[in-house]
The first five atom37 places (N, CA, C, CB, O) and aatype in JSON, in Angstrom:
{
  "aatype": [20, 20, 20, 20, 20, 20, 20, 20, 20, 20, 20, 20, 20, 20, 20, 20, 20, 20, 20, 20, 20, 20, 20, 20, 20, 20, 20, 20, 20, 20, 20, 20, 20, 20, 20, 20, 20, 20, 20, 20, 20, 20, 20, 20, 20, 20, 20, 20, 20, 20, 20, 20, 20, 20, 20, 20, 20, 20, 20, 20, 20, 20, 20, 20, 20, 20, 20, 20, 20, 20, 20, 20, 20, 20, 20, 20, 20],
  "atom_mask": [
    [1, 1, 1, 1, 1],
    [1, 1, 1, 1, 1],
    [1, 1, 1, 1, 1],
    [1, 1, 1, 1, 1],
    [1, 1, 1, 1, 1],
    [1, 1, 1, 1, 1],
    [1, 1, 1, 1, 1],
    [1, 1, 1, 1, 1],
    [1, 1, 1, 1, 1],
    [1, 1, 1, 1, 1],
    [1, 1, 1, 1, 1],
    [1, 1, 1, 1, 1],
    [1, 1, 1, 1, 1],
    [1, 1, 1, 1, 1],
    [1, 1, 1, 1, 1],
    [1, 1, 1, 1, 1],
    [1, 1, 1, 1, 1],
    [1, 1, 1, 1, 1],
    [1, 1, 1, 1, 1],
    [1, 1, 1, 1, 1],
    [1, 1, 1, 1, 1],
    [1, 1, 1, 1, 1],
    [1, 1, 1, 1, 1],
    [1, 1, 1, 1, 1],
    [1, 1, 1, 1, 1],
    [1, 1, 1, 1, 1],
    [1, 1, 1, 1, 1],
    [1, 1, 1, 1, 1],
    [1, 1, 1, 1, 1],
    [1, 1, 1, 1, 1],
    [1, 1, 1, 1, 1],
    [1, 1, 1, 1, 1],
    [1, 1, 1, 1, 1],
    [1, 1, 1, 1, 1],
    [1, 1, 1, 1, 1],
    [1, 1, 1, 1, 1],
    [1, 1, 1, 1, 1],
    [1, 1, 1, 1, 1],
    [1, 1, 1, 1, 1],
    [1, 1, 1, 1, 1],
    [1, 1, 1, 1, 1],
    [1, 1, 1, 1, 1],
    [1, 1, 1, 1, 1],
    [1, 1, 1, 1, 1],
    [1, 1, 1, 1, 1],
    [1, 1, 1, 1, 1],
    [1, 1, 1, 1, 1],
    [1, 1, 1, 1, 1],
    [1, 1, 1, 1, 1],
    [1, 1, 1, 1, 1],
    [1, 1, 1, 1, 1],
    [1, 1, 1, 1, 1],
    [1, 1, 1, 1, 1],
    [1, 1, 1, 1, 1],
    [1, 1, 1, 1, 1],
    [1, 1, 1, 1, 1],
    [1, 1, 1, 1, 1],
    [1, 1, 1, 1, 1],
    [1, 1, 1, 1, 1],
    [1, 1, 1, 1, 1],
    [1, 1, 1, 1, 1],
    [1, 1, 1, 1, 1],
    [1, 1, 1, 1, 1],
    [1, 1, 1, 1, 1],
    [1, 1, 1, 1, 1],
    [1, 1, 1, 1, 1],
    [1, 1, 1, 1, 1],
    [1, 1, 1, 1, 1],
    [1, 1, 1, 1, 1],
    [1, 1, 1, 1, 1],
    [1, 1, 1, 1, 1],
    [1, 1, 1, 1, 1],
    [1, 1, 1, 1, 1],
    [1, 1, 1, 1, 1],
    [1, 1, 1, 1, 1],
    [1, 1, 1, 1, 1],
    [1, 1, 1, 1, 1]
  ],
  "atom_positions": [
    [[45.33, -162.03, -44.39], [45.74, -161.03, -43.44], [44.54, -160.61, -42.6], [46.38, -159.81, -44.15], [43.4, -160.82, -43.03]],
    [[44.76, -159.95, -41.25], [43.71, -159.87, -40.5], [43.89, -158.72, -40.37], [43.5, -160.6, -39.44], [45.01, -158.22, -40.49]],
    [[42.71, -158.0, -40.06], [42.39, -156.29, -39.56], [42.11, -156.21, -38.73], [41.56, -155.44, -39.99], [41.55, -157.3, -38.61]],
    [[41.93, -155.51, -37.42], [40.98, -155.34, -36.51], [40.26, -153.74, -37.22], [41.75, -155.32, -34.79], [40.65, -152.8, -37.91]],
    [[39.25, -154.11, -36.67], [37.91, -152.63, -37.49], [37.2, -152.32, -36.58], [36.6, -153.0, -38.82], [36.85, -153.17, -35.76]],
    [[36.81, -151.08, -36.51], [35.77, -150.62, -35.64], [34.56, -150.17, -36.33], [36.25, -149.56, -34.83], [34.59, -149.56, -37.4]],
    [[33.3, -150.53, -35.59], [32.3, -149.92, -36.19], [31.38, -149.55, -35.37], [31.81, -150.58, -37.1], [31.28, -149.77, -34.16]],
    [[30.64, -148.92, -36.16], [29.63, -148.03, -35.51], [28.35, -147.39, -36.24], [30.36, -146.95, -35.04], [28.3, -146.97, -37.39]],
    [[27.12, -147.45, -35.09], [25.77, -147.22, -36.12], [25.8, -145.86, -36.31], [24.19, -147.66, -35.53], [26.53, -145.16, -35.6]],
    [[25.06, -145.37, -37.24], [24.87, -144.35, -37.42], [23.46, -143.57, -37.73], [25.63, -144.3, -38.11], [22.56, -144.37, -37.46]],
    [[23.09, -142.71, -38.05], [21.8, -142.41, -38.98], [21.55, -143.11, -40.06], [21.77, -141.18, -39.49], [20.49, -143.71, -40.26]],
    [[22.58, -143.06, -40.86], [22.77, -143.44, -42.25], [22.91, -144.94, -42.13], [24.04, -142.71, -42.97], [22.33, -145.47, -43.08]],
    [[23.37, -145.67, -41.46], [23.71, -146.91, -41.57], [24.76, -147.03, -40.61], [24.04, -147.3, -42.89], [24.84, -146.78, -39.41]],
    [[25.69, -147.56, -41.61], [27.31, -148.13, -40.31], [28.4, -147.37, -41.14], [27.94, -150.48, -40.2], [28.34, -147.15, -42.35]],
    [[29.38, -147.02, -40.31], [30.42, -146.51, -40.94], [31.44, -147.31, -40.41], [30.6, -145.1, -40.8], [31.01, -148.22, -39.7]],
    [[32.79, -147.26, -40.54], [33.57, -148.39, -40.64], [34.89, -148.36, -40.77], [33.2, -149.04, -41.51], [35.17, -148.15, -41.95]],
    [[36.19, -148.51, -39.83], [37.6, -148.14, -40.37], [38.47, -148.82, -39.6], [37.97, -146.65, -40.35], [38.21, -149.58, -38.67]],
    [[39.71, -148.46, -40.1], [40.76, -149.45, -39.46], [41.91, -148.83, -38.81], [41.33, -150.39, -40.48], [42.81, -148.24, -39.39]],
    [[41.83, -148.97, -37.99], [42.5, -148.36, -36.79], [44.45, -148.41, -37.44], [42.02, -149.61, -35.06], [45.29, -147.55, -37.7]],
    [[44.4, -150.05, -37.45], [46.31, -149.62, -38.28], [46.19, -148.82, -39.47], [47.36, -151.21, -39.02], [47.16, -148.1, -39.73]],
    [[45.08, -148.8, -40.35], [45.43, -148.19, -41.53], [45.08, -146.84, -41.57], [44.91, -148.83, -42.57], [44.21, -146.7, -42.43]],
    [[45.38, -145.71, -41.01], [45.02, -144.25, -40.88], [44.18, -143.93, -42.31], [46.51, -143.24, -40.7], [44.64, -144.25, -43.4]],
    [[43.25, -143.45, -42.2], [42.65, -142.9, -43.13], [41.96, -144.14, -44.34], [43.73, -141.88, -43.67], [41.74, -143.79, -45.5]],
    [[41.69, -145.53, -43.87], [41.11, -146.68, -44.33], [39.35, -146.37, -43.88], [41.96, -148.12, -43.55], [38.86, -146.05, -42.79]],
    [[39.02, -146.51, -44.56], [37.47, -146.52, -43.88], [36.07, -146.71, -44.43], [37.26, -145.36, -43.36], [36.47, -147.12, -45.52]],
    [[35.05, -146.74, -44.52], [33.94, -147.19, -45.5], [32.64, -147.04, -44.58], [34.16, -148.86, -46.1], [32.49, -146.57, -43.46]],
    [[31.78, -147.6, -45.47], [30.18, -146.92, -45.0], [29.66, -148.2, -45.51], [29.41, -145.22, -45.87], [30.33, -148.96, -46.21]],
    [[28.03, -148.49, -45.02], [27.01, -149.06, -45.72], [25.66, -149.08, -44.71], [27.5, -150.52, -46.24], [25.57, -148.7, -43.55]],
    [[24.87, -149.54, -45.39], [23.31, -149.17, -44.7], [23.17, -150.18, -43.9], [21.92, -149.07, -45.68], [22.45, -150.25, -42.9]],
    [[24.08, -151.22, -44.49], [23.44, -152.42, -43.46], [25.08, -152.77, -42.42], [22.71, -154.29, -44.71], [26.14, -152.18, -42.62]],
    [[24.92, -153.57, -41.62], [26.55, -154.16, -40.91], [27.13, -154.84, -42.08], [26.48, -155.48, -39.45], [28.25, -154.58, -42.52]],
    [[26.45, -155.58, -42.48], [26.82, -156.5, -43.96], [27.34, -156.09, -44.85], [25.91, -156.99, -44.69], [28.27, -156.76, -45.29]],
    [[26.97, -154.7, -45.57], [27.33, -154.21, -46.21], [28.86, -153.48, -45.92], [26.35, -153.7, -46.46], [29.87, -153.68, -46.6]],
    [[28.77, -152.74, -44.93], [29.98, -152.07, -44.1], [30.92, -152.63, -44.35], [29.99, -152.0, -42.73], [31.79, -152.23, -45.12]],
    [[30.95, -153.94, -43.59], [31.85, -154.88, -43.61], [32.65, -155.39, -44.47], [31.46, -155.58, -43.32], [33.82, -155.68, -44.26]],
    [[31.89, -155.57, -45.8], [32.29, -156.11, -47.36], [32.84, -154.85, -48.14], [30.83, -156.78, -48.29], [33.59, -154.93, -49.1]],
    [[32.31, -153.53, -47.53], [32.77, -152.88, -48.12], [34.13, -152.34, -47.51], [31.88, -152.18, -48.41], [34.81, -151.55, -48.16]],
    [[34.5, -152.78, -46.23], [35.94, -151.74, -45.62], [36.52, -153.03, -45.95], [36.19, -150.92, -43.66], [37.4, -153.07, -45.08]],
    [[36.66, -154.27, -46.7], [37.34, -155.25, -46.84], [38.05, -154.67, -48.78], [36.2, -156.83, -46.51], [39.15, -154.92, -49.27]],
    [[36.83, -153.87, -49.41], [37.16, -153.5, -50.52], [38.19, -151.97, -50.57], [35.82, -153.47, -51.21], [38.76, -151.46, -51.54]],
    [[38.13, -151.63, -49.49], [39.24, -150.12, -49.07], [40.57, -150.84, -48.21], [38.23, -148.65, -47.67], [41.7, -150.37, -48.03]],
    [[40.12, -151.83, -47.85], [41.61, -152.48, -47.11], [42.11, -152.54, -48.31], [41.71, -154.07, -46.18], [43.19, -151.96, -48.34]],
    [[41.68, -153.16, -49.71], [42.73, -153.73, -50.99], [42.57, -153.0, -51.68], [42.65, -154.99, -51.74], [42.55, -153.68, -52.71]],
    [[42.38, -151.78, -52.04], [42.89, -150.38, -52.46], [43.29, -149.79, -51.6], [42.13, -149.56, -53.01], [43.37, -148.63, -52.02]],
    [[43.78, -149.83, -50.08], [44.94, -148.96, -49.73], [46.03, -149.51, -49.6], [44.83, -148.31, -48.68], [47.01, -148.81, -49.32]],
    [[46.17, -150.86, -49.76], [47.68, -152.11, -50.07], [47.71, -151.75, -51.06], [47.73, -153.89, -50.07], [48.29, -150.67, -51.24]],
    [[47.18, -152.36, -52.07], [47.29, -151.34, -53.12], [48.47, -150.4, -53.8], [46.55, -150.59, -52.7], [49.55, -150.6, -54.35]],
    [[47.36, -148.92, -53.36], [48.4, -148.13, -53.21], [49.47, -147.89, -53.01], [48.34, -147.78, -52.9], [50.26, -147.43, -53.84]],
    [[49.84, -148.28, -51.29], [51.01, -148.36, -50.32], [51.67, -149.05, -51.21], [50.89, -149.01, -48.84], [52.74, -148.45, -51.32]],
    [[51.68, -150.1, -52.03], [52.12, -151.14, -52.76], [53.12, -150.26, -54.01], [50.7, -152.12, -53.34], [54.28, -149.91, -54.2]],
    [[52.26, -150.21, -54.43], [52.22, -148.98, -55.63], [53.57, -147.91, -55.71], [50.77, -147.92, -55.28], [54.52, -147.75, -56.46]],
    [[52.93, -147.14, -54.2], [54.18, -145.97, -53.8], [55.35, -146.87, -53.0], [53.51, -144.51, -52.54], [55.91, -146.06, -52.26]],
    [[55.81, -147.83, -52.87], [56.74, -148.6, -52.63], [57.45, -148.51, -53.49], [56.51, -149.65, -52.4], [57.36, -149.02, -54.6]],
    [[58.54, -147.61, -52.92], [60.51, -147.85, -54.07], [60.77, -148.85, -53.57], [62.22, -146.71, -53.9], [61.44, -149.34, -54.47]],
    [[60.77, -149.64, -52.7], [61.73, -150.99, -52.29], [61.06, -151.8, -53.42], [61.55, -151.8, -50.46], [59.94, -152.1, -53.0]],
    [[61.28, -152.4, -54.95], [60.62, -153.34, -55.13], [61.16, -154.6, -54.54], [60.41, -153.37, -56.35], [60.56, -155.49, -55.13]],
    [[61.91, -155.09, -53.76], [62.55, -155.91, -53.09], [61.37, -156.83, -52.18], [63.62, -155.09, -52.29], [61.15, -158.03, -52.33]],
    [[60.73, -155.94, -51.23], [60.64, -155.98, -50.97], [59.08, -157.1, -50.87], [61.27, -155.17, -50.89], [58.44, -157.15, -51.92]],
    [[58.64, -157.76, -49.9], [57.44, -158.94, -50.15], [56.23, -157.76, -50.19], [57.21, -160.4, -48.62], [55.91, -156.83, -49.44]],
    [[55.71, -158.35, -51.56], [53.99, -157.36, -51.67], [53.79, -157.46, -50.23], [52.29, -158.22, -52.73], [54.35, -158.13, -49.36]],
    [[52.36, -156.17, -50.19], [51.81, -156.24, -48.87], [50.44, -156.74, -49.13], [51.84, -154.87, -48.08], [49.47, -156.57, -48.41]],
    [[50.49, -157.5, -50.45], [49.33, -158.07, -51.08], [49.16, -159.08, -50.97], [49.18, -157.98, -52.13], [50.26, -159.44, -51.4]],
    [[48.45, -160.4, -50.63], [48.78, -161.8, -50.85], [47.51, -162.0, -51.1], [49.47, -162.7, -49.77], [46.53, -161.27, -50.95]],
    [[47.7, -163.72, -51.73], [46.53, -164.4, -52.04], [45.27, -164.49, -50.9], [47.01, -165.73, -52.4], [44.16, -164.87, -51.27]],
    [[45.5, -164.14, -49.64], [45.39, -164.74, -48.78], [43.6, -163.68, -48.47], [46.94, -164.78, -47.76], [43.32, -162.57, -48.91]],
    [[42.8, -164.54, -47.64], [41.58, -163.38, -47.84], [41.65, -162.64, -46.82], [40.06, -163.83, -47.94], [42.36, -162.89, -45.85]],
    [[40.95, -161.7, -46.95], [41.0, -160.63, -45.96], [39.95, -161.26, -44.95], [40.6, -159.05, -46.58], [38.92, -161.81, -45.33]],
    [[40.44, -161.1, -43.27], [39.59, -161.42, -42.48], [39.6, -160.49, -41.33], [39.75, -162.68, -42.21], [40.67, -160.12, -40.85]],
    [[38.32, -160.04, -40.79], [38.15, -158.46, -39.87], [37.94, -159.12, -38.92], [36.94, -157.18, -40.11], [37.39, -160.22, -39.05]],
    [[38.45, -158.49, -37.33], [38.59, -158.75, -36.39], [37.98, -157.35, -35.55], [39.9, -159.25, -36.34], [38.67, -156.36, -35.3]],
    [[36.44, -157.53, -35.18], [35.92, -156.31, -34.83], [36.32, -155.92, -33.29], [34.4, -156.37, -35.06], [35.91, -156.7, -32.44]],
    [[37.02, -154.89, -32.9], [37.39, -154.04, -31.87], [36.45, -154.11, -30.72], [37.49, -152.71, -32.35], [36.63, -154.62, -29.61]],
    [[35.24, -153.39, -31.3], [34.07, -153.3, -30.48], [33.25, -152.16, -30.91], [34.42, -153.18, -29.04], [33.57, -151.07, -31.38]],
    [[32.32, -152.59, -30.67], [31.1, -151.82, -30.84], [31.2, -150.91, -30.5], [30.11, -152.11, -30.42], [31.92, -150.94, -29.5]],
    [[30.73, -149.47, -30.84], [30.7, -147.8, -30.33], [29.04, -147.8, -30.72], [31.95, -146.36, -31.45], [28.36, -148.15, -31.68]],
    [[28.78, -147.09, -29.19], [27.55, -146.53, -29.3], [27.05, -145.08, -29.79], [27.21, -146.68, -28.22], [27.55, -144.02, -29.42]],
    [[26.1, -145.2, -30.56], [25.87, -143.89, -31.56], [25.16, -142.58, -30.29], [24.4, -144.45, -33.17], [24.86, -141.45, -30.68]]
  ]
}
């Protein structure tokens, strides 16, 4: 599945989130890090959403498939 993500420098490093997923988001010191890490909050908030799903009918929003980020664009700090 693909994300598009936005990021942005900061003091601290990069912070990091996903625009479809309201309230998805992550941090790290380096871009590298950021990155690997809003890929580890994308699959704890499927997850979840997964989780609080009454339809069990319905197709996971989970798949084998890897997560791949599709960056928005750069924001200047």
């Amino acid at each position: 599945m693909r994300y598009k993500v936005e990021l942005k420098q900061t003091d601290e490093g990069y912070s990091v989130w996903v625009p479809g997923l309201p309230g998805c988001w992550s941090q790290g010191q380096t871009e590298g890090e950021a990155l690997e890490n809003i890929k580890d909050a994308i699959k704890a908030y499927l997850e979840t959403v997964d989780e609080l799903s009454k339809d069990k009918e319905k197709e996971s929003l989970l798949s084998q498939e890897q997560i791949q980020l599709m960056p928005l664009q750069w924001l200047e700090s």
